[in-house]
N, CA, C and O atoms as a GROMACS GRO file, in nm:
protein
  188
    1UNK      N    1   0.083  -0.120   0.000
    1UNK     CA    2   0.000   0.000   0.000
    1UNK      C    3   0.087   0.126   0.000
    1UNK      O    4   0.042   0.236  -0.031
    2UNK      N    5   0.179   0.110   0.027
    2UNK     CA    6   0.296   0.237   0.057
    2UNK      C    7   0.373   0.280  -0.084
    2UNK      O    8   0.388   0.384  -0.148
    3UNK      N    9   0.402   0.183  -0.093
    3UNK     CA   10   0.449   0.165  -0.239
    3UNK      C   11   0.313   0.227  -0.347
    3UNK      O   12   0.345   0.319  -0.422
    4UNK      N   13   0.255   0.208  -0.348
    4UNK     CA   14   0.147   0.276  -0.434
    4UNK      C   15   0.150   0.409  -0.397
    4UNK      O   16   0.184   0.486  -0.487
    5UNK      N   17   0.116   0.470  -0.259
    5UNK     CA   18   0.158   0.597  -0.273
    5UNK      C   19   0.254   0.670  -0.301
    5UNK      O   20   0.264   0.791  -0.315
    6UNK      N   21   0.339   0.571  -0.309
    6UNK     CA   22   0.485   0.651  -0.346
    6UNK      C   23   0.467   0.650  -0.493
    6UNK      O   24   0.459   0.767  -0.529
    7UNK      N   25   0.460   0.591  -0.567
    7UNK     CA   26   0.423   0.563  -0.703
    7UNK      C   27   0.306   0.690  -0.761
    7UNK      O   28   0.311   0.764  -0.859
    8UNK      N   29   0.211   0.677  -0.656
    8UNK     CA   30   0.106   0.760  -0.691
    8UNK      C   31   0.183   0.952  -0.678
    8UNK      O   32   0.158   1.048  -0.750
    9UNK      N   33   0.270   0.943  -0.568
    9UNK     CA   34   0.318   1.057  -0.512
    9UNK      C   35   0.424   1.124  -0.631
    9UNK      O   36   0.425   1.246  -0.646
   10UNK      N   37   0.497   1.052  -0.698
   10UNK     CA   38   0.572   1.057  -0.807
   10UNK      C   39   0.527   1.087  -0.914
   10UNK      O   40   0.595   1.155  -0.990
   11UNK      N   41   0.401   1.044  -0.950
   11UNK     CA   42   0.356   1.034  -1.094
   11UNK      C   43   0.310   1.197  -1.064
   11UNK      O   44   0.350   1.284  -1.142
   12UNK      N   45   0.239   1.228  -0.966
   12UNK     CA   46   0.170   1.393  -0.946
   12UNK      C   47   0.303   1.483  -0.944
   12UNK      O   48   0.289   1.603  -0.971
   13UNK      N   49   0.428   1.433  -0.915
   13UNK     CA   50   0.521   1.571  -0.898
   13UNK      C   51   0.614   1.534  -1.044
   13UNK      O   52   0.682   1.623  -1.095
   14UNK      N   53   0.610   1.419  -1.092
   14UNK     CA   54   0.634   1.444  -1.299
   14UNK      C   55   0.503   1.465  -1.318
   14UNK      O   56   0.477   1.362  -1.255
   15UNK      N   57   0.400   1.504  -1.347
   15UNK     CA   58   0.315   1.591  -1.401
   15UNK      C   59   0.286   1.722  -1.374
   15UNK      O   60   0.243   1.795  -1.463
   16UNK      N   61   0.304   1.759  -1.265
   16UNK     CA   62   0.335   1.924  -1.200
   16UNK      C   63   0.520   1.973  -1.273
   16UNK      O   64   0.538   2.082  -1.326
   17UNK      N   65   0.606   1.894  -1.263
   17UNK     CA   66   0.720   1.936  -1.340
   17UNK      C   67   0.673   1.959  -1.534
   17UNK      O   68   0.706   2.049  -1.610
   18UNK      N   69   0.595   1.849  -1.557
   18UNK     CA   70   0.585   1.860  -1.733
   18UNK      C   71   0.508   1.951  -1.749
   18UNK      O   72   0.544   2.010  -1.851
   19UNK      N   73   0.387   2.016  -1.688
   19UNK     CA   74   0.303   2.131  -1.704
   19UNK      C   75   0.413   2.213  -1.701
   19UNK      O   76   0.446   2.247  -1.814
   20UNK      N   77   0.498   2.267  -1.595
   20UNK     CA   78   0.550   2.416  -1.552
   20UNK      C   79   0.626   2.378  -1.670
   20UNK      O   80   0.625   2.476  -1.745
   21UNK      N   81   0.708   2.256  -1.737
   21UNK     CA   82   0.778   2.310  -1.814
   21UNK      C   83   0.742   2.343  -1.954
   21UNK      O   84   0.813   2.417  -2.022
   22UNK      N   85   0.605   2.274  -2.010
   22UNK     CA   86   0.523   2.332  -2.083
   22UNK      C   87   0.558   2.425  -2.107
   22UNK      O   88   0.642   2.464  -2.188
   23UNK      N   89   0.438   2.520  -1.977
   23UNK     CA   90   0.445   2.613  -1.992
   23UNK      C   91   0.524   2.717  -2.039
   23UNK      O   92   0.511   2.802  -2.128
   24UNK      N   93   0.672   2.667  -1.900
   24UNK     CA   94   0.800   2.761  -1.955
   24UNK      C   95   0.814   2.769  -2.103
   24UNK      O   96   0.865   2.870  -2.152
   25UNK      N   97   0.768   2.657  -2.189
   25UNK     CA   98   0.875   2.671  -2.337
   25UNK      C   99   0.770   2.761  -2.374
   25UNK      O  100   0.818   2.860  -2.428
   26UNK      N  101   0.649   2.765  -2.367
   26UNK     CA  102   0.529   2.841  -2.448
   26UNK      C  103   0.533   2.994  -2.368
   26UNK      O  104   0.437   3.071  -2.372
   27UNK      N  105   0.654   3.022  -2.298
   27UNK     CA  106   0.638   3.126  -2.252
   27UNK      C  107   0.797   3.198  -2.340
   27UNK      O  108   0.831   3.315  -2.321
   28UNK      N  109   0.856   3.128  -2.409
   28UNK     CA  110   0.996   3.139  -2.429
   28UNK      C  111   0.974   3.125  -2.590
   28UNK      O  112   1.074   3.151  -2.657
   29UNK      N  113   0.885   3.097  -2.643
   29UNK     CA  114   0.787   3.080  -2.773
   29UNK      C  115   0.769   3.221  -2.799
   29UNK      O  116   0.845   3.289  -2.869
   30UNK      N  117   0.634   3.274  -2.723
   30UNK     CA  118   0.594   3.377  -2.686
   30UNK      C  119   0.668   3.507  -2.736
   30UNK      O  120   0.642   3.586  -2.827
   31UNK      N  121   0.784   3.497  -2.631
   31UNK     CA  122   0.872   3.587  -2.630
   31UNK      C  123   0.971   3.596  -2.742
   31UNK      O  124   1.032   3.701  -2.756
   32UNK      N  125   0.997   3.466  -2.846
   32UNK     CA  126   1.075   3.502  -2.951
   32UNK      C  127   0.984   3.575  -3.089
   32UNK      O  128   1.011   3.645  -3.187
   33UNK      N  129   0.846   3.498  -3.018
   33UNK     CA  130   0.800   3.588  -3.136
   33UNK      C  131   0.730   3.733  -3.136
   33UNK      O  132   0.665   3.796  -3.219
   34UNK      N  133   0.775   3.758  -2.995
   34UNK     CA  134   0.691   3.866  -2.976
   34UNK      C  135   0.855   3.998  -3.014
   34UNK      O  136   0.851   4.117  -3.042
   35UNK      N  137   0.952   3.925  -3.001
   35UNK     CA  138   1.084   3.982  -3.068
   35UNK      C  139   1.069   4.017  -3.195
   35UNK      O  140   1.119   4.119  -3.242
   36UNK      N  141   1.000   3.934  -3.261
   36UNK     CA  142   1.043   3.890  -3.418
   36UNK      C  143   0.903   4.000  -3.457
   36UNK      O  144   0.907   4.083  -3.548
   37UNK      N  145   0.842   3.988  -3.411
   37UNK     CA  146   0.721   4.131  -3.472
   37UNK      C  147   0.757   4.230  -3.419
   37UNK      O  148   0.717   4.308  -3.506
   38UNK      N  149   0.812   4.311  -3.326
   38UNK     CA  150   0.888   4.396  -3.281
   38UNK      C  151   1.003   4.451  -3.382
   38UNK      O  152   0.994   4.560  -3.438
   39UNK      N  153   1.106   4.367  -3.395
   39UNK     CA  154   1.143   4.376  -3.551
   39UNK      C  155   1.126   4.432  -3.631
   39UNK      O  156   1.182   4.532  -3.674
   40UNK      N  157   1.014   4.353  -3.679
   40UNK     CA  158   0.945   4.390  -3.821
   40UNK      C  159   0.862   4.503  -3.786
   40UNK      O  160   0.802   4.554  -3.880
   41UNK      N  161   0.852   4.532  -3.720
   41UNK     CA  162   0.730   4.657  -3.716
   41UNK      C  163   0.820   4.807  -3.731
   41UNK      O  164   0.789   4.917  -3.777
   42UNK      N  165   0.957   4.750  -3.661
   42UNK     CA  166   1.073   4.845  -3.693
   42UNK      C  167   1.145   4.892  -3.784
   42UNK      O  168   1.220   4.990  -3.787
   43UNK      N  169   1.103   4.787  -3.885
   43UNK     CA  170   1.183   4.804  -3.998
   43UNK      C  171   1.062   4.806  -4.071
   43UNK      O  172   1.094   4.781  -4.187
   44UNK      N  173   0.941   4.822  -4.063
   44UNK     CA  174   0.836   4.909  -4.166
   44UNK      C  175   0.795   5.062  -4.101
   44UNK      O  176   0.722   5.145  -4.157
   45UNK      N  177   0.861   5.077  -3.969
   45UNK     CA  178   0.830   5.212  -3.934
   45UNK      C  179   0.962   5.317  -3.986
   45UNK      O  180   0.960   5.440  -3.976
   46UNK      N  181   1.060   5.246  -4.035
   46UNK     CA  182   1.148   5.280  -4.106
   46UNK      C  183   1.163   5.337  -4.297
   46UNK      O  184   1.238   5.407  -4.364
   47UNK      N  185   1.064   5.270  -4.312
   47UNK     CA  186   1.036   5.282  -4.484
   47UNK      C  187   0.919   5.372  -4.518
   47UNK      O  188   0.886   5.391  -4.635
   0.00000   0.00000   0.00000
């Protein structure tokens, strides 16, 4: 029975790690493209 919670206890803290890191990449996504139109908006406020 112990063993199952430990099992059970594990599986919830790799799924709380794979969300946050999700997240992190879709936050690091985000931000390259929020670079990359920044950019471009610079170089048509230029012309």
């Amino acid at each position: 029975m112990e063993i199952l919670f430990l099992i059970l206890i594990f599986a919830g803290i790799f799924a709380i790690y794979d969300a946050i890191r999700k997240v992190n990449n879709n936050i690091l996504n985000q931000t390259e493209e929020l670079k990359k139109i920044n950019e471009q908006l610079k170089e048509n406020s230029k012309d």
